[in-house]
VMD Tcl script that draws the C-alpha trace (Angstrom):
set ca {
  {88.72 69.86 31.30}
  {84.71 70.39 32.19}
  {83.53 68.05 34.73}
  {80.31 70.07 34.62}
  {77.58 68.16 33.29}
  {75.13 69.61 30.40}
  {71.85 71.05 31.48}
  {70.48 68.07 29.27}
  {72.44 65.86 31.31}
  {71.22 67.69 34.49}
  {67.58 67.16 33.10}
  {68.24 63.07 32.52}
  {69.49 62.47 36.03}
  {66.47 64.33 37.38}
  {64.14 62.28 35.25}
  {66.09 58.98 36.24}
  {66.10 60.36 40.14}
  {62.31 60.93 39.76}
  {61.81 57.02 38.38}
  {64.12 54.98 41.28}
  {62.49 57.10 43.85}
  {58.79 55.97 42.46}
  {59.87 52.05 41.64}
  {63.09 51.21 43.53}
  {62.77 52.69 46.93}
  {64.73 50.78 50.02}
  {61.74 48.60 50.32}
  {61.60 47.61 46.48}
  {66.26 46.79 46.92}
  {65.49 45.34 50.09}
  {62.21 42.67 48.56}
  {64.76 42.01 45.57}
  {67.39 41.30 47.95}
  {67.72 37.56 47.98}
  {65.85 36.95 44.80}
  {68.14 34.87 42.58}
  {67.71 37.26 39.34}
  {66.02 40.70 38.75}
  {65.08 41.00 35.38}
  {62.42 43.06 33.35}
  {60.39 44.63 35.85}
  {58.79 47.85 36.36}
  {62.41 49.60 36.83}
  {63.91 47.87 33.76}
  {60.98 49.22 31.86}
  {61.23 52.60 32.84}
  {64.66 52.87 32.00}
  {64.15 51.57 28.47}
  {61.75 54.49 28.00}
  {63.67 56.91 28.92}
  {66.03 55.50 26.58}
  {69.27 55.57 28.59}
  {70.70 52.29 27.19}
  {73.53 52.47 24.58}
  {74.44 56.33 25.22}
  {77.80 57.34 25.57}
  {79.32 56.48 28.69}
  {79.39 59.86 30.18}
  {76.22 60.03 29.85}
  {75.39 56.72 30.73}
  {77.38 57.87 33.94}
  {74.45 59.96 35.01}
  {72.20 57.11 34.91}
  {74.95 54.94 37.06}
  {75.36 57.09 39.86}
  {71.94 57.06 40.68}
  {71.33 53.94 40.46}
  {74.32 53.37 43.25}
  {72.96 56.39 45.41}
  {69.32 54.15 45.05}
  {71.62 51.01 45.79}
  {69.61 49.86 42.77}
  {69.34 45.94 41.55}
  {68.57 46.32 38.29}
  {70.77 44.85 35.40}
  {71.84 47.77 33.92}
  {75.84 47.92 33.96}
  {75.79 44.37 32.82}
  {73.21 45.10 29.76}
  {73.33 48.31 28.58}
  {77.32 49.06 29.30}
  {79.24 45.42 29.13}
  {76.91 43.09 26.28}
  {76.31 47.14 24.58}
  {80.09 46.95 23.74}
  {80.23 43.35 22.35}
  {77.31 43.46 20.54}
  {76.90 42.99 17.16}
  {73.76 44.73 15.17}
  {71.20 42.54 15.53}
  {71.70 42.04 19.23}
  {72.34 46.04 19.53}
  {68.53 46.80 18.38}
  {67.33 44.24 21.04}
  {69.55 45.64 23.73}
  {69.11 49.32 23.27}
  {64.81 49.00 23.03}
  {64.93 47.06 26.32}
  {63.38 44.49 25.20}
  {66.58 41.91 25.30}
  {68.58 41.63 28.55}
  {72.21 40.96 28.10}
  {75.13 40.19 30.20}
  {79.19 39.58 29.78}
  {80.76 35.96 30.76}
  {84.83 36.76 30.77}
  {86.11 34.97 33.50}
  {86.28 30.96 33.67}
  {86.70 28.83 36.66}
  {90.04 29.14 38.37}
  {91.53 31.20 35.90}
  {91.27 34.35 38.36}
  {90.88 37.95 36.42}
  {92.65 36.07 33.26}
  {90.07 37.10 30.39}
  {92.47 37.09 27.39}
  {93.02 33.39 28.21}
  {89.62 31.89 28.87}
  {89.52 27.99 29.40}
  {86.43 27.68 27.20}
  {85.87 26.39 23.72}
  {84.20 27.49 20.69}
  {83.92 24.85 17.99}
  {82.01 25.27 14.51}
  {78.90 23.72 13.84}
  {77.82 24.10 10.45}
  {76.89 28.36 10.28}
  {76.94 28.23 13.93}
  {79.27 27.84 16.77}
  {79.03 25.24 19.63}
  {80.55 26.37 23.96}
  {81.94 24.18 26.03}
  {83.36 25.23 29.54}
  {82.37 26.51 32.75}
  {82.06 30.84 33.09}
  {81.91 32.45 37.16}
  {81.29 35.46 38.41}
  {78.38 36.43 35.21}
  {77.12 39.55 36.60}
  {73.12 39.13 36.04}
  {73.77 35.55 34.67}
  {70.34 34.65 36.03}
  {68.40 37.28 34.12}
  {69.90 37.66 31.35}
  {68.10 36.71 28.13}
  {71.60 36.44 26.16}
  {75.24 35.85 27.57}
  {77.99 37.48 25.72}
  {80.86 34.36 26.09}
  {84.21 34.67 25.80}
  {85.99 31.58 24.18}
  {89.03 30.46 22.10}
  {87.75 29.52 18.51}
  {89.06 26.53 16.51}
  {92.08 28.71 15.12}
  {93.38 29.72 18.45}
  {91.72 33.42 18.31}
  {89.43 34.92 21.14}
  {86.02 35.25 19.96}
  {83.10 36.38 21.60}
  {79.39 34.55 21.62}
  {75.99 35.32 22.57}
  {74.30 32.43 23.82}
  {70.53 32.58 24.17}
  {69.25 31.74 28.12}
  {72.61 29.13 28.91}
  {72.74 27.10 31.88}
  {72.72 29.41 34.68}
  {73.18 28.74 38.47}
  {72.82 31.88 40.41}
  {75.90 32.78 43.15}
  {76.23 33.61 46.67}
  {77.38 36.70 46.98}
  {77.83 39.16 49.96}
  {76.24 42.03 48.10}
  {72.01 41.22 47.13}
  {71.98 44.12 45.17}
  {74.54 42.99 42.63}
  {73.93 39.23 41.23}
  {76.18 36.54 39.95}
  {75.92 33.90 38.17}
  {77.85 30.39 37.49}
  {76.78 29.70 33.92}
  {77.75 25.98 32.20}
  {78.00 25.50 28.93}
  {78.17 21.93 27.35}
  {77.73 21.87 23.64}
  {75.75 24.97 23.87}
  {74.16 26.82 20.87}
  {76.07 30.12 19.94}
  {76.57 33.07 17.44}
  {79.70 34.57 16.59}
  {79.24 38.45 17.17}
  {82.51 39.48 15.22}
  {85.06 37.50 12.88}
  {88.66 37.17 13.77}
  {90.73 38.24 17.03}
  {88.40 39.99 19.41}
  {91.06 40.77 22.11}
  {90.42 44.50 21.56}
  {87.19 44.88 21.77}
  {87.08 42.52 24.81}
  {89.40 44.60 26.28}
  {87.29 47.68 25.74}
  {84.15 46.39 26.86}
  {86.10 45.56 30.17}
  {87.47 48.77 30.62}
  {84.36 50.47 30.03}
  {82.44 47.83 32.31}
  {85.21 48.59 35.20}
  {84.44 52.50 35.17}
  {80.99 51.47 34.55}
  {81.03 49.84 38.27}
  {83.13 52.93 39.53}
  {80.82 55.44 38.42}
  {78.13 53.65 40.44}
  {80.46 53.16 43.18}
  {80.21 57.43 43.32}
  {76.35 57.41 43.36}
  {77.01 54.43 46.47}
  {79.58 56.12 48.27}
  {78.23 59.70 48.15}
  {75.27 58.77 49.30}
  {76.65 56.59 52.41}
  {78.35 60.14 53.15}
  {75.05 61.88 53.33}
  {73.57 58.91 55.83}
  {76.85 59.20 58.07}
  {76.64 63.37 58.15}
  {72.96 63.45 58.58}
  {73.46 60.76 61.77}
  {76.24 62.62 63.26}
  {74.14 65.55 63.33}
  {71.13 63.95 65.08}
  {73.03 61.18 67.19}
  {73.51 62.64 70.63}
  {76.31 60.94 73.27}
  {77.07 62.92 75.92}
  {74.57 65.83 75.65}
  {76.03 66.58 72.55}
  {75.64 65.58 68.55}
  {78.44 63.06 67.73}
  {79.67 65.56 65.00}
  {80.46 68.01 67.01}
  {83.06 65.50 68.37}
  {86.59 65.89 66.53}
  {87.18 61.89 66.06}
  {83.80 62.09 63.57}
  {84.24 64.84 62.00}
  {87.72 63.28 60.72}
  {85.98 60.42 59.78}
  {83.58 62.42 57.53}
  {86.27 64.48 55.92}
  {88.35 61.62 54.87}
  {84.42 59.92 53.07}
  {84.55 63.72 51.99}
  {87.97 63.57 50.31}
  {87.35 59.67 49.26}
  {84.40 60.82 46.98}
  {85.87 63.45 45.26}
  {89.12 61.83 44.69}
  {87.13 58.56 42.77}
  {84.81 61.11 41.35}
  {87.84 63.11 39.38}
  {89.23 59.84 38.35}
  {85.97 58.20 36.98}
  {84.46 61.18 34.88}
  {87.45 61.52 33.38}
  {87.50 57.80 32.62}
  {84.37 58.03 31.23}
  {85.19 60.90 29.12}
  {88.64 59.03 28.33}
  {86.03 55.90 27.36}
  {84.30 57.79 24.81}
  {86.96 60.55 23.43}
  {90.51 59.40 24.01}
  {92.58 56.84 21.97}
  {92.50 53.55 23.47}
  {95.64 53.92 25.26}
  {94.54 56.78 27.64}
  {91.15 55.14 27.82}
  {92.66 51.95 28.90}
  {94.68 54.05 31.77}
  {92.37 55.99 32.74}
  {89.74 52.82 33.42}
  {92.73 50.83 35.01}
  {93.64 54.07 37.62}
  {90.43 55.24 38.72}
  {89.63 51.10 39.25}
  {92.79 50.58 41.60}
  {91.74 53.52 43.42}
  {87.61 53.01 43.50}
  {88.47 48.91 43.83}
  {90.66 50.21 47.65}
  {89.34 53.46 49.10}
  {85.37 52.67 48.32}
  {85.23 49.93 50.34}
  {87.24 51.61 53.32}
  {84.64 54.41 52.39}
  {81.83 51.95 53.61}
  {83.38 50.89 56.24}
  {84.19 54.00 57.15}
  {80.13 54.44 57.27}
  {80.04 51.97 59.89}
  {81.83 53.36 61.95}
  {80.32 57.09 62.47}
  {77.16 55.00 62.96}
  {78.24 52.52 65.50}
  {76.38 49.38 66.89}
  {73.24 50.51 64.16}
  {75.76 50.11 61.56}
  {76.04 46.42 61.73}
  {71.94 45.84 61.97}
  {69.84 44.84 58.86}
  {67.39 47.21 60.01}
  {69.53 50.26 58.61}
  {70.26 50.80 54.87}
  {73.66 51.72 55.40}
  {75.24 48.00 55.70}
  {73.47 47.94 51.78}
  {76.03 50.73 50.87}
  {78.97 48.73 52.41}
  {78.03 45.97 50.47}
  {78.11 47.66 47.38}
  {81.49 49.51 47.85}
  {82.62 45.82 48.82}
  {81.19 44.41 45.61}
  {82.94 47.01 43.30}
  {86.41 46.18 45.26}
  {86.79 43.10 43.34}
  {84.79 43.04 40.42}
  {86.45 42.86 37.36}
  {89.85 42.65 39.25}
  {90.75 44.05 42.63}
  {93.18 47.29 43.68}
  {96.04 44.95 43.45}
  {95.53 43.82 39.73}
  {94.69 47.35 38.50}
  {97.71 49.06 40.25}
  {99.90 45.62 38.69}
  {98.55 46.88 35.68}
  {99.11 50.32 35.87}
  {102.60 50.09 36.60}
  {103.26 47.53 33.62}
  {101.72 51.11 31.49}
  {103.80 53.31 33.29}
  {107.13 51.04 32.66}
  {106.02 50.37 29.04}
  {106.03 54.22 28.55}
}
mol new
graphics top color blue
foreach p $ca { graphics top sphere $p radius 0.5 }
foreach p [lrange $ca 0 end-1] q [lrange $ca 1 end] { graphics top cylinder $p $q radius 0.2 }
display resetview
């Protein structure tokens, strides 16, 4: 198989490269850090012009891995990957111009990483559809102009929603650069997006979500390699560069190795996403999760620990990266519910 991306591709990531280095430097993540939402602003924009939303997911991976090497807040996994794949028409045309911000709602309060089971209600109102329950953990919840809902329909089927600007709360989370929401819905306005059972295409959209957040983990973690290197080189203890010191250099090997390993494992998930039958695709998002959702994060910290005391200061960008990595090591399920998962495939044959 090619992991080699098109010169096309090549040409999109430099154009995308070129527009987070203009609008989302460190200073623009850092302003938007503890904003509650980051919606349609200058970066948004530019994305929809370059018209990277609803693409394929490998290509859509080129535009994800830069925006984790930019440690970008912008709600584009959320919009143009998760609500893309529930979407009906009409909401497509509004998500793919830019113009509409959307966001996913699977998980409801205390029911864990349970999405084919959701607590909320969906109840008929004349041509429309009424929600009643309580959603967590709505990436971009506060943003987002519609909320795809998951919710159990009248006839006992999973159906999914879009709900125009719900109740919204945003959540404390550890990572700024990622934002949640707690959204409540109490008779709430809806429209059905699909008839019938919706359990596969829910579970699509979350696979392709979960390598969605890998694929940016790459762009995260690659880049918190190239800070660590680039210290050890100039960091001098003892007359000499810490790199030159065997302990370090270990440390950088095993970021080295991390990085590659999740990089194998989420192209081909993205290829598997957009190519494969849904079986493979459904492995493939569920193994390179388990291992992004584990290593990543011990990637980060990791990070911290070639810098040192530094490391742990807001002043440097690297505890941003750790952040991140943490982020992606539980959303949508952590290593122990994707390797759960992957062994029920395995046994199943």
């Amino acid at each position: 198989m090619d992991f080699e991306f098109s010169s096309d591709q090549e040409m999109l990531r430099e154009s995308v490269r070129r527009l987070l280095h203009d609008r989302a430097p460190i200073s623009y993540v850092r302003e938007q850090y503890d904003e509650s939402a980051v919606g349609a602003d200058a970066v948004w924009t530019g994305l929809a012009e370059l018209g990277v939303i609803g693409l394929g997911l490998v290509d859509t991976a080129v535009v994800l891995e830069e925006l984790g090497a930019a440690c970008c807040p912008v709600p584009f996994a959320s919009s143009a990957v998760g609500a893309v794949a529930l979407a009906d028409d009409e909401l497509l045309i509004s998500l793919v111009d830019g113009s509409c911000i959307g966001t996913v709602a699977f998980y409801d309060e205390g029911g864990r990483y349970d999405w084919r089971s959701p607590a909320t209600r969906a109840t008929p109102d004349g041509s429309a559809w009424t929600l009643d329950g309580v959603k967590v953990h709505v990436p971009d919840g506060a943003a987002a102009d519609v909320v795809v809902v998951t919710a159990i329909d009248s006839d006992g089927a999973l159906g999914v929603f879009a709900a125009e600007r719900p109740d919204s709360q945003p959540a404390k989370t550890v990572d700024g650069s990622r934002k949640e929401a707690r959204v409540s819905l109490t008779g709430t306005p809806a429209r059905r997006l699909h008839p019938g059972d919706a359990t596969a295409l829910v579970a699509r959209a979350v696979d392709r979500l979960a390598v969605a957040y890998v694929v940016d983990g790459i762009g995260a973690a690659q880049h918190a390699l190239e800070l660590a290197v680039e210290y050890a080189k100039d960091r001098v203890q003892f007359d000499r560069p810490i790199g030159s010191f065997q302990a370090v250099q270990h440390l950088c090997a095993d970021m080295l190795r991390t990085v590659e390993l999740g990089r194998a494992a989420g192209y081909y998930a993205c290829w598997a996403a957009d190519d494969a039958d849904p079986a493979e695709a459904h492995r493939a998002a569920t193994m390179a999760k388990a291992f992004a959702s584990e290593a990543y994060a011990q990637l980060g910290g990791t990070a911290i620990q070639v810098f040192g005391g530094i490391g742990f200061t807001w002043e440097h960008d690297i505890h941003l990266y750790y952040k991140r990595l943490l982020t992606l090591s539980v959303a949508l399920g952590n290593a122990d519910t994707h390797l759960a998962e992957l062994a029920a495939i395995a046994i199943d044959g």
